[in-house]
N, C-alpha and C positions, 0 to 999 in steps of 0.2 A: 404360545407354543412356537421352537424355534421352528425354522423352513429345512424340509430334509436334503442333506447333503447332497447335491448332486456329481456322484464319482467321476464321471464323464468328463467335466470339465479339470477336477484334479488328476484324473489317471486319464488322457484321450487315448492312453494306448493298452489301458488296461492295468491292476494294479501289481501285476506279475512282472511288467517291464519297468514300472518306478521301482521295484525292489531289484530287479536287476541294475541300474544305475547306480541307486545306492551302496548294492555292491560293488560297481565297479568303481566308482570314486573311492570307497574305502579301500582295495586294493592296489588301485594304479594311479592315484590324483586327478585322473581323468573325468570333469564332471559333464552327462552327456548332454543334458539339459541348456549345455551353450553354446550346441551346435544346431544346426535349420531340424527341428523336428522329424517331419515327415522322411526328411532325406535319411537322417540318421537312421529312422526305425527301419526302411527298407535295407539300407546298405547291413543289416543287421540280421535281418529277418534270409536276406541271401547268402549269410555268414553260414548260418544258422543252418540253412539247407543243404549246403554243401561240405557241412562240416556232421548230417546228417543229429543234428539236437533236437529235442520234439517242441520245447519249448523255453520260456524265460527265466522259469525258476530252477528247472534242470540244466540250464547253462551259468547259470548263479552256480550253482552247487559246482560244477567243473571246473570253473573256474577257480574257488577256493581250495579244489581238492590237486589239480592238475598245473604247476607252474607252466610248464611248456604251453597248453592252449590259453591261459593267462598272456603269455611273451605273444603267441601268435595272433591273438586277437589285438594285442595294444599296435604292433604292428600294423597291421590292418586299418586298424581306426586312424594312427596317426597320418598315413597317406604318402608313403615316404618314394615320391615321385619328383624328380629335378634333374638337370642336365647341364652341360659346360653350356653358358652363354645363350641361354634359353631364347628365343626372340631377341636373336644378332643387332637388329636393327635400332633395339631400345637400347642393348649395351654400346652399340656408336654414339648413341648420341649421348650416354655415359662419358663417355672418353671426348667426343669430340666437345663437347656442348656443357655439360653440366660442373665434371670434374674442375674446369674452369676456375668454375665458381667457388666448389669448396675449396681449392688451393690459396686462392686470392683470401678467404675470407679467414682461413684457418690458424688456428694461436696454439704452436706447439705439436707435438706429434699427432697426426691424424689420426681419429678413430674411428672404425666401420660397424657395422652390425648387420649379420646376414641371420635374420629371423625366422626361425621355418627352415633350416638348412641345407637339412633331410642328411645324405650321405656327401655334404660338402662342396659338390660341383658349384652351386652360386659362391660360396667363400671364396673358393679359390680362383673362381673365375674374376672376380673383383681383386683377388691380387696381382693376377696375371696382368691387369688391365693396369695398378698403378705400376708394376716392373716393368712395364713397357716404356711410363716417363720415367723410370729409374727412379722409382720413390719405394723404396723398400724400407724404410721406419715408417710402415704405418700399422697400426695395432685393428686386426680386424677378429674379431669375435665370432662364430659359426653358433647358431642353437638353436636347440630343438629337443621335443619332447621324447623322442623313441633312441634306448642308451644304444640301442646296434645298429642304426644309425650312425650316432657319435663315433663309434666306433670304427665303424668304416671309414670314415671322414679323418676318423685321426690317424689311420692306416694311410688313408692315400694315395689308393689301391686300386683301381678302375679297370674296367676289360675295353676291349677293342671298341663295341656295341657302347659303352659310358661316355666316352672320348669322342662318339663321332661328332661331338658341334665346336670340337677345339679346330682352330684353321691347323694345317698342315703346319705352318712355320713355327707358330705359338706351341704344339706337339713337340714338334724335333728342339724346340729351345728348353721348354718347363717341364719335360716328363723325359722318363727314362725307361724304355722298356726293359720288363721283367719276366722271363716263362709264360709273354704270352700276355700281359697284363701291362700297363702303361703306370709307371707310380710318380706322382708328383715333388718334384726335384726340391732337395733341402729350403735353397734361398726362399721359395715360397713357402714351406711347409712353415718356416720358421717364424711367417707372416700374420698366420693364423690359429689360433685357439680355439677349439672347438668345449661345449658343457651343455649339460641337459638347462632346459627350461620350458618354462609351463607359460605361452604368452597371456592365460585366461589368470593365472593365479602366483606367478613369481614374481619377485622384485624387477623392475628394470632397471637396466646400466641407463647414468645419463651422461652429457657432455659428449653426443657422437655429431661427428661429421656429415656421418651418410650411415641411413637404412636402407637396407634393403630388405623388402617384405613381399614376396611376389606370389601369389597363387597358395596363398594360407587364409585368408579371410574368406574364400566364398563359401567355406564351409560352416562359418561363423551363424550363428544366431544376429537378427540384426540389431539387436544392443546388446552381444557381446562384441561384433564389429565396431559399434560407437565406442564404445569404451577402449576397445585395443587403438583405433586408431589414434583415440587422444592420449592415450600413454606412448603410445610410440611418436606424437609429435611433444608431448612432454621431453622426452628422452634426447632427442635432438637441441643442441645449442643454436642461438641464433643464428642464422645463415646456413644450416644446415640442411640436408635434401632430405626425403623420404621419396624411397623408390617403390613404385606399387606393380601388378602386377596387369597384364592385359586385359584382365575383366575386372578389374579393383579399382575403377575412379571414382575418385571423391569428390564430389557434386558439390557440397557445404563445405570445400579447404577451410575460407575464413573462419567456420566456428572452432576449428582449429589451432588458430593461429598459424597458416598456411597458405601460400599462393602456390598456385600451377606455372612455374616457370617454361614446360614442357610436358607432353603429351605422356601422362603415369610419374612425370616428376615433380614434387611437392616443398616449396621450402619453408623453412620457419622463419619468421619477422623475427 
């Protein structure tokens, strides 16, 4: 006689939020199962309250019925929080210390990847940073998962409050105010490509220069973290950086195929 099922361990959250998942992967590609559990169900569950839904199967239903709180909640979930030049002190030593490196090492047009991009600020703060050595042929890639995000980012378009971590001179040279809004000036605009992507389930681009991936993984499950971070040191050509984020160090680089050249920066052998 087999041993009976114990649901608990298949559903810890109940089996009304595995069908919610279900749902929401079938809707949005978003599978939730590959982020930290517990964190997830909470940041959900305070959705959920203040968005007044009584429970998991009733927001299943809304969401198939409702696009708007579909768009609202993808937003939500994806996290779409970034800034020009996030922790200045890691982009110095971008510029002074690392970039170095990939110049020296690099065959042909440079290519970037700022993963997780959210509305752009990391993109184009790393072009800002190569228009500074006057290297404007370099092809840099912005992605991420939520399209109005993308959107934004490919607009351009930041308020006063966006802009505050650009220095004043790097302001008055790369952006152009507009009505009140600051918009990122062609030569850079033209630097940058922004497209959706899923870093738990799309293709990656390879043969890049430099990653940048900064404060996207701690939301990760910790082997959907393994596995991103070994696609994204696949993704890099030899001698190429991966840029991490201030709570993102990777303790095992070598099973990577990675050394810590610097403090969050990673290169490929």
């Amino acid at each position: 006689m087999s041993e009976p099922v114990n649901t608990s361990e298949l559903y810890p959250f109940g089996t009304d939020y595995a069908y919610f998942c279900t749902k929401v992967a079938e809707l949005t590609g978003i599978n939730l199962h590959n982020y930290k559990g517990k964190q997830m169900y909470r940041r959900l569950v305070n959705y959920m309250n203040r968005r007044n839904i009584p429970d998991f199967a009733t927001f299943a239903l809304r969401l198939q019925r409702d696009p708007e709180e579909l768009e609202r909640l993808v937003e939500y979930l994806t996290i779409n929080v970034s800034e020009f030049f996030r922790n200045k002190e890691h982009w110095d030593v971008l510029d002074e210390k690392v970039l170095p490196l990939i110049i020296d090492s690099a065959k042909g047009r440079m290519r970037v990847w700022s993963a997780g991009s959210a509305a752009g600020q990391e993109a184009y703060s790393a072009a800002i940073v190569f228009a500074e050595r006057s290297l404007y042929d370099v092809f840099i890639l912005g992605t991420d998962i939520d399209e109005m995000s993308l959107s934004k980012a490919r607009a351009g378009k930041y308020s006063t409050a966006e802009v505050k971590g650009v220095p004043s001179h790097l302001l008055e040279k790369y952006f152009s105010e507009e009505d009140g809004f600051y918009k990122v000036k062609d030569p850079i605009r033209r630097m940058v490509s922004f497209r959706r992507h899923d870093l738990l389930s799309s293709e990656y681009p390879g043969g890049m220069d430099l990653i940048i991936c900064r404060n996207v993984l701690i939301y990760f499950s910790e082997q959907s973290k393994r596995e991103v971070i070994a696609r994204l040191a696949d993704s890099l050509r030899p001698g190429g950086v991966l840029f991490m984020g201030a709570t993102e160090a990777i303790f095992n680089a070598n099973d990577y195929e990675l050394t810590q050249v610097f403090p969050f920066f990673y290169r490929k052998w």
